[in-house]
N, C-alpha and C positions, 0 to 999 in steps of 0.2 A: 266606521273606523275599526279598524281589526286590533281585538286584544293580543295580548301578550301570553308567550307559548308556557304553560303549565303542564307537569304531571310527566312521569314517564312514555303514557303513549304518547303526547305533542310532542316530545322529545324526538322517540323513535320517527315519526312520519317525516320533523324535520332531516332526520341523517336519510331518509331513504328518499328526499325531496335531492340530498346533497348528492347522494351517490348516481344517482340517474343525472342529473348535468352533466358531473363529471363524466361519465360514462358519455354523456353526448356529445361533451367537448371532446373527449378520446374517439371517437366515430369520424366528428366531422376534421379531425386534425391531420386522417391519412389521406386529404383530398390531394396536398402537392405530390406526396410520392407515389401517387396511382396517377395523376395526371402526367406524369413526366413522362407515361410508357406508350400516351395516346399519339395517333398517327395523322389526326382527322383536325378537322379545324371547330374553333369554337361553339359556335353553332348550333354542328352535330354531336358535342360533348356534352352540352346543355341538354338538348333535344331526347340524346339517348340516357342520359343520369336520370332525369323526370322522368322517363318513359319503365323504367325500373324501378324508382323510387314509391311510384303509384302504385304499381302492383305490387310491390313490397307492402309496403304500407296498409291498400286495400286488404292483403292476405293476413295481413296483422291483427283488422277489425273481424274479418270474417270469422276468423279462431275464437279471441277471444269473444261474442257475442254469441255464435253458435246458434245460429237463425235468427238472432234479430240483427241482423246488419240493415234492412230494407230501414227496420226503427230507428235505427242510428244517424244513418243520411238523412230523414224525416225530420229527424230532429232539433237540424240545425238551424239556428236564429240569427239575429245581426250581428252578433258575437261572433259568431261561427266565420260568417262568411266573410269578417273582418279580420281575423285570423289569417283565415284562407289568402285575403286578396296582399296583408301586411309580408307574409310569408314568402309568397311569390316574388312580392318587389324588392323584398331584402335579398332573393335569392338572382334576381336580373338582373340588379343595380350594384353587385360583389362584382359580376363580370365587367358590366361596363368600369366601373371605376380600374379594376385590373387591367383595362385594353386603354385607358387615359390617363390614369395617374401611375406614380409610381408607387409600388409594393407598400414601400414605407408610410406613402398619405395614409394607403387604405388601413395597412396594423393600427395605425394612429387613432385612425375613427372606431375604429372598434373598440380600442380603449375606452371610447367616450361614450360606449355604451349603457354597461353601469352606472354612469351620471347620469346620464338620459331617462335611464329606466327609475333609476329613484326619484329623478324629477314627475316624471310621469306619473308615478304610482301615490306620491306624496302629494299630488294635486287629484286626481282623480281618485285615489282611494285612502286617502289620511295616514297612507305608509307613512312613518316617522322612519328618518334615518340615524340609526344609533353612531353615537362616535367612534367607536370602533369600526363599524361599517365604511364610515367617510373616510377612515383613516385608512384603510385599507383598501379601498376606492383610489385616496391620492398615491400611495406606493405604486399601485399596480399600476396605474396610468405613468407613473415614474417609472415604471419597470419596461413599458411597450415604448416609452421613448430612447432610451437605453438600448434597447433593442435593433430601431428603424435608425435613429440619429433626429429625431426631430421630425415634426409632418410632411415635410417636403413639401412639392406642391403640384398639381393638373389639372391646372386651368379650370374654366367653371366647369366644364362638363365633369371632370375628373373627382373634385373638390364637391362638387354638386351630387355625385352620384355616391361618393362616400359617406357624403351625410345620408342619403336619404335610405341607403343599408342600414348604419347606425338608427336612423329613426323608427324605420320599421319593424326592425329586429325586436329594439325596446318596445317598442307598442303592442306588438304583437305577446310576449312575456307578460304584460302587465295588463292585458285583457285576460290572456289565458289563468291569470291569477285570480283577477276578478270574478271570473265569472266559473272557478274550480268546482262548483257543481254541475258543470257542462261539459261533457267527452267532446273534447276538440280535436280525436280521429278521423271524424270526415273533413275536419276543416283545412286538416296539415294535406291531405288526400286531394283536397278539391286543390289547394295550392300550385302543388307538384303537376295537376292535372295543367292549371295556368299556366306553367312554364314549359309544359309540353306543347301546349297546342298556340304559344308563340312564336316557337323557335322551331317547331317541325317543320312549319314551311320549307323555312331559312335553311332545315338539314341538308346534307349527303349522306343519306345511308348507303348508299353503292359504293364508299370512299370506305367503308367500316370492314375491319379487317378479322380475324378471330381473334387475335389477341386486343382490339379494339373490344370487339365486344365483348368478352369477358370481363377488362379494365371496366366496362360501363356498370357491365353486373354490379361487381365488386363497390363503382360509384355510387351507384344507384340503390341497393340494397343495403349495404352496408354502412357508408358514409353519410348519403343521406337520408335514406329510409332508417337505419337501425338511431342513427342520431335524432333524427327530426321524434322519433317514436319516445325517447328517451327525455326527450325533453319537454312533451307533453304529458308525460308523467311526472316531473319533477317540479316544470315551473308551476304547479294547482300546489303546491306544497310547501314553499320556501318564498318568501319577502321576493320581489324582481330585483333590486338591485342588485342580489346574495345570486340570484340565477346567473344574469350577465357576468356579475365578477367570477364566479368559477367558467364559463365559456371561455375567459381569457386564455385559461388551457392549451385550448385551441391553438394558440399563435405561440407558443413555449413547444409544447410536442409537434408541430408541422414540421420546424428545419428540423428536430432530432430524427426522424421518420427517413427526412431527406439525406442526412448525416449518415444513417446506417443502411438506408437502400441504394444510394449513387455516392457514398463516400464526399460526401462534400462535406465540410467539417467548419462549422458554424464559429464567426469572427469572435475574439474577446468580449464583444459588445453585447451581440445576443446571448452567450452563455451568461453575461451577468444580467443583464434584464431579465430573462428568462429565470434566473433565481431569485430575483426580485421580484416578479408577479408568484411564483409560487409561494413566497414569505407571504404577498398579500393573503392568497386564498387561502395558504394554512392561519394567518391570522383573523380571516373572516370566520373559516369555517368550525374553529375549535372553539368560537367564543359559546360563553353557556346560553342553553336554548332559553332561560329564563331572562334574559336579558333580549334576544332576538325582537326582532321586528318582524310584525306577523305572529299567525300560527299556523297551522296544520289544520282543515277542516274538517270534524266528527265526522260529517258525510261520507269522507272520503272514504274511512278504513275501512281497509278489506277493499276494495271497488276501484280496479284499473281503469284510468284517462279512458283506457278504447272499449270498455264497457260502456252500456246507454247513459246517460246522464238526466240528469233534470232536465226540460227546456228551458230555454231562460231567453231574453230579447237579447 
């Protein structure tokens, strides 16, 4: 059971656990408005986003390790590769639910993240959920329905594939917590490698135009490699369900992105939901570190996610 955050440096690890989410929910939030400029069918979107996002990523471990990369990939345990596989399905199972459900199911499920992940963590790791946290758990989940109008609905397949995002995602967060004396760089790496070597079959590269491919860079690099990196930094640092609920980000800055690069100008509805999950996270994230749930591991300091870690099962 993990104590309770003390001491200015627990303090500081927690704001630098906060600021890396946020920063990964700000990555992964400019996925609609780079998608809207692609030419290619999904597939190939998939196919080339992973196909950058690994080499991103890989480039990431290689730097900072500085010859021990070969030790890094060595490294990894059941942890790891449970990571790896949670990542992947959360990242195949976004799409599918987007080509079966409607937009609105999927925002929904994703709300239901944060409950997930604090269920998760509170049974497998004795995270306690502070009242504040749940309170700010129920806004923000008020705030994404506000948003969508309600979950809507797409059929099992649709409905099916949004939970099983939502489930992964969380699992994935609350092993990476668990197990924060483990560099989970090769495992977000091996991930991206999974969803490439699914959907390349499936690809059209011959269909990929330059302005295709640079949008992919831009995907792939940026959105999901600079996100996915950012968020193995942060989730070894801060309680899961405090992870999930600032990723909510995510679905509040997406239509702003789209609003300012193709002028589409987001309904009464989302602009008030979207104020309303940001009330959540600034209510989450201001509360005092001495109250927080979790702490910050001594291990950690000083010592980046994609540096070598302990091994661990």
């Amino acid at each position: 059971m993990t104590a309770a955050v003390r001491g200015p440096e627990d303090t500081s690890l927690r704001r630098r656990g906060q600021i890396f989410i946020a920063l990964a929910a700000l990555a992964w939030s400019t996925a609609g408005v780079l998608q809207r400029g692609l030419s290619i069918d999904t597939t190939t979107q998939l196919a080339g986003r992973a196909l950058f996002a690994f080499v991103a990523l890989f480039g990431f471990v290689v730097v900072f390790n500085r010859g021990g990369t070969v030790a890094v990939f060595r490294s990894m345990r059941k942890a790891s590769f449970a990571v790896a596989i949670c990542m992947a399905v959360a990242s195949g199972s976004f799409i599918v639910a987007l080509n079966h459900a409607t937009v609105a199911n999927v925002l929904f499920m994703q709300a239901v993240a944060p409950v997930l992940a604090a269920l998760l963590a509170w049974t497998a790791l004795g995270e306690k959920v502070s009242p504040r946290t749940a309170t700010a758990m129920g806004i923000a989940l008020l705030g994404v329905a506000l948003m969508v109008g309600g979950a809507g609905s797409g059929g099992v397949i649709g409905v099916g594939a949004s939970f099983l995002m939502t489930l992964a995602f969380a699992a994935a967060i609350v092993i990476t917590r668990h197990k924060r004396e483990v560099s989970m760089a090769p495992a977000i790496c091996l991930s991206q490698l999974l969803v490439l070597g699914v959907f390349a079959p499936l690809a059209d590269p011959a269909a990929v135009t330059r302005r295709d491919l640079g949008l992919l860079v831009l995907l792939g690099v940026g959105q999901m490699g600079l996100g996915l990196a950012f968020l193995t930094v942060g989730a070894r640092l801060i309680p899961a369900a405090e992870v999930a609920l600032i990723t909510l980000l995510e679905v509040v800055l997406g239509p702003l992105w789209v609003w300012i690069g193709y002028s589409e100008t987001p309904g009464l509805a989302t602009v008030v939901g979207g104020a309303v999950v940001i009330v959540a996270v600034f209510l989450q994230t201001t509360q005092r570190a001495g109250s927080s749930v979790g702490s910050g591991d001594p291990r950690l300091t000083g010592q980046s996610s994609f540096e070598h870690g302990t091994p661990g099962n």
